[in-house]
C-alpha positions in Angstrom: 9.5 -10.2 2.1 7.8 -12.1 4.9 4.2 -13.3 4.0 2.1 -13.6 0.9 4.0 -12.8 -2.2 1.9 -10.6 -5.1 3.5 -10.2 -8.3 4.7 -7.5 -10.8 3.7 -3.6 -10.2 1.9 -4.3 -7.3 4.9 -6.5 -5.4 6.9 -3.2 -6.1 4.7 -0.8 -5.2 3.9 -3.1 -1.7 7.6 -3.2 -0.8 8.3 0.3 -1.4 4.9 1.1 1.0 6.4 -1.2 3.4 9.6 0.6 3.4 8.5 4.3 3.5 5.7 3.1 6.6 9.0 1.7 8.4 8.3 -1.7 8.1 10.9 -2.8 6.1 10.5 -6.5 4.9 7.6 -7.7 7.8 4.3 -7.5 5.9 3.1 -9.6 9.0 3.8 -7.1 11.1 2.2 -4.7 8.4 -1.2 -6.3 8.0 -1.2 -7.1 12.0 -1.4 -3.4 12.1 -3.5 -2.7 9.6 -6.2 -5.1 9.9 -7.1 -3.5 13.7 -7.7 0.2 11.7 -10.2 2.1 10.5 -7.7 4.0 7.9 -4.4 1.8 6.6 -1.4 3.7 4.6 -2.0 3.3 0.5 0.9 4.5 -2.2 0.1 5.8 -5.6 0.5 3.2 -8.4 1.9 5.7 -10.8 5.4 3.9 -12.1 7.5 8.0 -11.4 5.4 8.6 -8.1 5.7 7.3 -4.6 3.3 8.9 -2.8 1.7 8.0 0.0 -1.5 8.9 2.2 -3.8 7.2 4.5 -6.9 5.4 2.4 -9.7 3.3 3.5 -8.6 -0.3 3.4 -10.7 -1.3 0.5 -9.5 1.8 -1.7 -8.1 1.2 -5.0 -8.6 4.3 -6.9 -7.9 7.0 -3.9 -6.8 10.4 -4.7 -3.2 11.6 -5.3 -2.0 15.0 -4.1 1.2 14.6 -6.6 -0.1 13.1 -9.7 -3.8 14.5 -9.4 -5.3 11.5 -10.0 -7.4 8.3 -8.4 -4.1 6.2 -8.5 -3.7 5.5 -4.5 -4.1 2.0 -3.4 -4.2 0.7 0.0 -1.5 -1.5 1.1 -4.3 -4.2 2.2 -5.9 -4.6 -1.7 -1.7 -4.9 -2.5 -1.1 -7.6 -0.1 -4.3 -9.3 -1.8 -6.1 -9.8 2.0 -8.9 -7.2 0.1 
């Protein structure tokens, strides 16, 4: 991946958000579009879940539809620029 590396859980769970958003391995690209918006895509940190909504960029604990919990984290607070 292209970038700043983070490490365990979160390096998955930032690779599979890049992925599903369609940005494959280019977090540059990512965080280029992401630092110019008021709302930025977050996935839910549940190991068994992979869901994904738009979050604030500072949100760690946002809600998830599937799991029904605060487990949704924005891809900004993964990529450690937040």
């Amino acid at each position: 991946m292209k970038g700043e590396k983070v490490m365990g859980l979160e390096e998955d769970k930032l690779e599979e958000l890049l992925e599903l958003e369609g940005y494959e391995d280019d977090l540059d690209a990512f965080l280029n579009d992401c630092l110019t918006d008021s709302v930025n895509p977050g996935i839910c940190m549940n190991d068994l879940c992979s869901y994904t909504t738009e979050v604030e960029p500072d949100n760690a604990h946002g809600w998830c539809e599937f799991c029904e919990d605060n487990t949704v984290c924005s891809g900004m607070i993964l990529a450690g620029i937040i």
